[in-house]
RODREN-384321 format. One record per residue: x, y, z of N, C-alpha, C, O in turn; residue in three letters. Coordinates in steps of 0.1 Angstrom, whole numbers, plus 5000, padded with zeros to 4 digits. Example, Ala and Ser with C-alpha at 12.3 -4.5 7.8 and 13.67 -1.06 7.14 Angstrom:
BEGIN
513249435078512349555078513249675078514249675085ala512849785071513749895071512950005079513450115080ser
***
This chain:
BEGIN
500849885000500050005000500950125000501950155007unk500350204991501350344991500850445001499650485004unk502050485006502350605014501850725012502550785003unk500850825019500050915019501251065018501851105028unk501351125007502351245008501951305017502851325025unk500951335019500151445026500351405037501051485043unk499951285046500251255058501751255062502251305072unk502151195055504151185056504151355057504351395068unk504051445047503951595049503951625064504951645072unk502251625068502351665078502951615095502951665107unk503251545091504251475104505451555099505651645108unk506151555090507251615087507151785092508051825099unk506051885088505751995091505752025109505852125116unk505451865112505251895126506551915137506451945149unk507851865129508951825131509751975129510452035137unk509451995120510152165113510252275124511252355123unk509552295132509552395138510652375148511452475150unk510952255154512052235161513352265153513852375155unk514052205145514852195133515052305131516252345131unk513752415127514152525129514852665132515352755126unk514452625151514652715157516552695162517252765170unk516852555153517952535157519052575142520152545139unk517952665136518952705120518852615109519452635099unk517952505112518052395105516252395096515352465096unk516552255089515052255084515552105076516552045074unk513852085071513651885064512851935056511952015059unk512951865042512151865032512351695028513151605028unk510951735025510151575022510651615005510351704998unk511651465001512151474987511151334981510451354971unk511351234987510351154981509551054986509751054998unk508750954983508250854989507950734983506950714976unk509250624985509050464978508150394983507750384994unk508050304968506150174974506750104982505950034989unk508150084984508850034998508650035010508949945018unk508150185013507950245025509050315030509150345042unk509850325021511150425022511350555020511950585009unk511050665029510850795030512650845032513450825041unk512750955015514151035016513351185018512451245014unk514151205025514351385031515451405029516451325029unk515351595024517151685026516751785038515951875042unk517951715043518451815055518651975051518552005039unk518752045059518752165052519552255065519352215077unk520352375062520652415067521552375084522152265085unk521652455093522352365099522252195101522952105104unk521052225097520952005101522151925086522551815083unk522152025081522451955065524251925074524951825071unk524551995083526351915084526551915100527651915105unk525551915106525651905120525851795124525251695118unk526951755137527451595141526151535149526451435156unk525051565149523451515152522951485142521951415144unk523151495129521851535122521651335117520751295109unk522551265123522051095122520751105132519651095129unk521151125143520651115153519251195153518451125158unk518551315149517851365141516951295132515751295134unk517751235122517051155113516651045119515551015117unk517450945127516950815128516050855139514950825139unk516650925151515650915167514851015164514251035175unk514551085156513551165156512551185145511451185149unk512851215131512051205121511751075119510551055119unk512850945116511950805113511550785121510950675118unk511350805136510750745144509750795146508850705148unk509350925146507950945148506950945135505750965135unk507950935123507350895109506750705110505950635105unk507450695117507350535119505850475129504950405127unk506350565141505350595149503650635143502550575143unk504050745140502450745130501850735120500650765118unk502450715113502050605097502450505101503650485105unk501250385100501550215093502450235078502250315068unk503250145079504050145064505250185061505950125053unk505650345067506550345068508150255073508050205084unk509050225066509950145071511250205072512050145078unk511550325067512650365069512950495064512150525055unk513750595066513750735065515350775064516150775073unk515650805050516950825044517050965041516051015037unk518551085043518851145039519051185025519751095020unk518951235021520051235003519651415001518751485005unk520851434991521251564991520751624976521051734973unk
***
């Protein structure tokens, strides 16, 4: 079953404001019938020594958390 942009969206929108206030920001780049969600880091998150940690403990996990289907959440530039 494919992955709702809009829902993946708005989990991601909900995430931004943090990311933000740290100089940083996530853009939703695409979404595979895999269940494999790529985001670009952006600004400080784009070269910060967190920004794994970011991605895995924070965006895939609560992308994981509230979408069924989701399976994994990759950076790319």
């Amino acid at each position: 079953m494919a992955l709702d942009k809009a829902e993946v969206s708005k989990v991601i929108d909900e995430i931004r404001p943090s990311l933000q206030y740290d100089g940083g920001d996530v853009e939703l780049v695409n979404i595979h019938d895999d269940g494999t969600v790529d985001v670009r880091l952006k600004g400080a998150c784009a070269h910060c020594m967190g920004s794994i940690m970011t991605l895995k403990g924070g965006i895939e996990r609560l992308l994981k958390e509230r979408i069924p289907g989701v399976k994994e959440v990759n950076a790319v530039q």
